[in-house]
Structures are given as C-alpha cells and as structure tokens.
VOGU-3710 file (C-alpha; in Angstrom, 3 decimals, decimal comma):
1> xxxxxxxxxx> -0,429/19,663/-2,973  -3,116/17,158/-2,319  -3,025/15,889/-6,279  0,417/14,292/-5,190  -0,998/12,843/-1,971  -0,468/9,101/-1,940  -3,888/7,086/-2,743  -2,836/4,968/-0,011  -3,256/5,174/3,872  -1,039/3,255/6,415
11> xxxxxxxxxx> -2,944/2,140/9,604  -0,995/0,950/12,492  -1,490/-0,481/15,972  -4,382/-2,452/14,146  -4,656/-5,708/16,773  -7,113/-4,292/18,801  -9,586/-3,869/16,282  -10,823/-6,582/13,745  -10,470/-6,558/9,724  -14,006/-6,102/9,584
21> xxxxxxxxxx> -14,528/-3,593/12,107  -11,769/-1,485/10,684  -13,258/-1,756/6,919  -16,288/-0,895/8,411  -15,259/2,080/10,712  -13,169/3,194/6,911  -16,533/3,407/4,798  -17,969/4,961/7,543  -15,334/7,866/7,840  -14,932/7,645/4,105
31> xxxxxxxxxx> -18,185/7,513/2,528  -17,037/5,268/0,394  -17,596/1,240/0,066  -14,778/-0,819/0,644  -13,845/-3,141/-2,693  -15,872/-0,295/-5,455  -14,342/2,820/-3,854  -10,898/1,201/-1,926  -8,994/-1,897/-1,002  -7,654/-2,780/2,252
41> xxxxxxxxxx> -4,525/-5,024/2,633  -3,859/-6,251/5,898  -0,296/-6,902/7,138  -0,851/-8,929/10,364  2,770/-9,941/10,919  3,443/-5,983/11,230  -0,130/-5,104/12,843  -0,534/-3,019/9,962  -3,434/-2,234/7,171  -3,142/-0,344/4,212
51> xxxxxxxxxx> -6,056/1,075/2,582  -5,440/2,362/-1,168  -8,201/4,517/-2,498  -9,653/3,827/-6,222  -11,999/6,715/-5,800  -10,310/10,229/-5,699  -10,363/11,548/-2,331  -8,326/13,845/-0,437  -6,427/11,293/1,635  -5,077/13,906/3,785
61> xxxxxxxxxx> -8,002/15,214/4,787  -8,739/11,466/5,166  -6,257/11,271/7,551  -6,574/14,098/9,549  -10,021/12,552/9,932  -9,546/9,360/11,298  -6,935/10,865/13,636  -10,153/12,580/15,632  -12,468/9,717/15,323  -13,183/8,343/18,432
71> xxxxxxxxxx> -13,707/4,932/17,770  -10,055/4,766/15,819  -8,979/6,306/19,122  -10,882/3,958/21,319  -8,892/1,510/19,486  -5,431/3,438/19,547  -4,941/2,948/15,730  -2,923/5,591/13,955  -3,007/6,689/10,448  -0,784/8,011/8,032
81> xxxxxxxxxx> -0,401/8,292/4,261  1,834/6,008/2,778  5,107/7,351/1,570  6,510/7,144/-1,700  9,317/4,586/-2,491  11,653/3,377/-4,897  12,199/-0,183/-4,120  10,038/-3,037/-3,486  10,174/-6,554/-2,574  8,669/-9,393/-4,875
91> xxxxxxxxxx> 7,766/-12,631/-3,147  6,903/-15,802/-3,936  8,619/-15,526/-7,232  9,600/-18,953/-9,458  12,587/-20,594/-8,851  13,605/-20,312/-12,492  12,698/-16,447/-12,809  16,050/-13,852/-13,564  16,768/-10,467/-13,144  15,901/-9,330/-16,830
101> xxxxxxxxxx> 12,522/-10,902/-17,118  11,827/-9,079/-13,543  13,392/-5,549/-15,359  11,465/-6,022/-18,766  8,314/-7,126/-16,262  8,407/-4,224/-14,257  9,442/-1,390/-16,715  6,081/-2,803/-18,315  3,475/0,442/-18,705  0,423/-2,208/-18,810
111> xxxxxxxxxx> 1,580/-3,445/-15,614  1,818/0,179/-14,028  5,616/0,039/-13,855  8,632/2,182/-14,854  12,352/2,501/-15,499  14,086/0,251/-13,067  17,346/0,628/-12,245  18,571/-2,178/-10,020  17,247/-6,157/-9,238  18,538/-8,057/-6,558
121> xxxxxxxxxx> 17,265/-11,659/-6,902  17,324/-13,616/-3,681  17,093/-17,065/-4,723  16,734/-18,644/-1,284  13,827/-16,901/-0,299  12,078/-16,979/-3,749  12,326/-12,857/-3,854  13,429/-9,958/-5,153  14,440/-6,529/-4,425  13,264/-4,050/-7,248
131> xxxxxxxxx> 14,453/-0,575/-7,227  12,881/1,831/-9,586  14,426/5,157/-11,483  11,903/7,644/-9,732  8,535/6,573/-7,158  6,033/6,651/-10,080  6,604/3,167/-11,022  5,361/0,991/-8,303  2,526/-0,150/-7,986
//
C-alpha cells in the first residue's frame, strides 16, 4: 500500500513558521537533506508547502510523524500526503501556444507525462487547464 503512496507531502497552516525553519524542521524529521533527498515548493498565497520526496521513503509514515512532532505542533502546521489528480493548471504559458502543442507536450514520456484527454486554453490569463486519461501522468 505504501508503494502507491504519493512522493509528495502537503503542509498547511505554514505562516507561522518560516521557509527555512520548516526545511529545516523536514530534514530533521526526515533524515534526509533538502534539494539531494527532496524539494520543497512553497505556495504562500495558499499558506501552503509541498515537499516531494526524490529519495524513497515511506511518506506515510512521514506523515504520521510530523503529525506528533512538537515543534510542527508548536507551530500548528498540518500534514498530509498529496492526493492524486487528473488535471492541472499551466501558467505563464505564451500567448501564441494552442491546445495541440500543450496535448503532444504533455503526452510526452521524456517530460513525465501521459494520455491527455482534454485542454482548456485560457488565453486571458496565459493558462491552461490539462486533464489527463488516468493520475500517472502529471508531474
């Protein structure tokens, strides 16, 4: 069951504690050294982080983890793995850029994608929606 875990953990309620100190607090509760052994993205409009793991772990265990530690409770952040999806937004795309070249982009195995099944282009905002045939194909 824990093969299928996501790689990725979801850590909200994030304001109270800075980017640094939560990296650091992860390696510590980890093991593992942020950049070699995982990423962190931060999402500041949604007081949100998202730490995806390059290095195998058991993220659930991870998890279950950081839910006890009392520093992540001092804090009040909450963790959770990351749930799968099918659709996900592109930003900041060109002005000139079309729904096939997104499809053909996507569906790409060298860029970790798979069959998609629907783009929604959203020319005002430079973005577009991408919905995939199954949640293996977005990274």
């Amino acid at each position: 069951d824990s093969a299928e875990a996501s790689p990725s953990v979801v850590f909200e309620n994030i304001e109270r504690c800075s980017p640094d100190c939560l990296k650091m607090l992860l390696e510590n509760i980890s093991g593992l050294k942020v950049d070699a052994d995982f990423t962190v993205e931060l999402i500041p409009e949604i007081n949100v982080a998202v730490a995806t793991f390059i290095k195998s772990i058991d993220t659930k265990e991870f998890v279950e983890k950081c839910s006890q530690h009392k520093r992540l409770r001092e804090f009040k952040v909450a963790a959770r793995l990351l749930e799968s999806t099918q659709t996900i937004k592109a930003e900041n795309l060109p002005d000139s850029i079309s729904a096939d070249y997104l499809t053909v982009y996507f569906e790409s195995a060298r860029t970790g994608g798979g069959p998609v099944s629907d783009v929604q282009l959203f020319p005002k905002e430079n973005s577009a929606i991408i919905t995939f045939c199954d949640h293996k194909g977005n990274t």
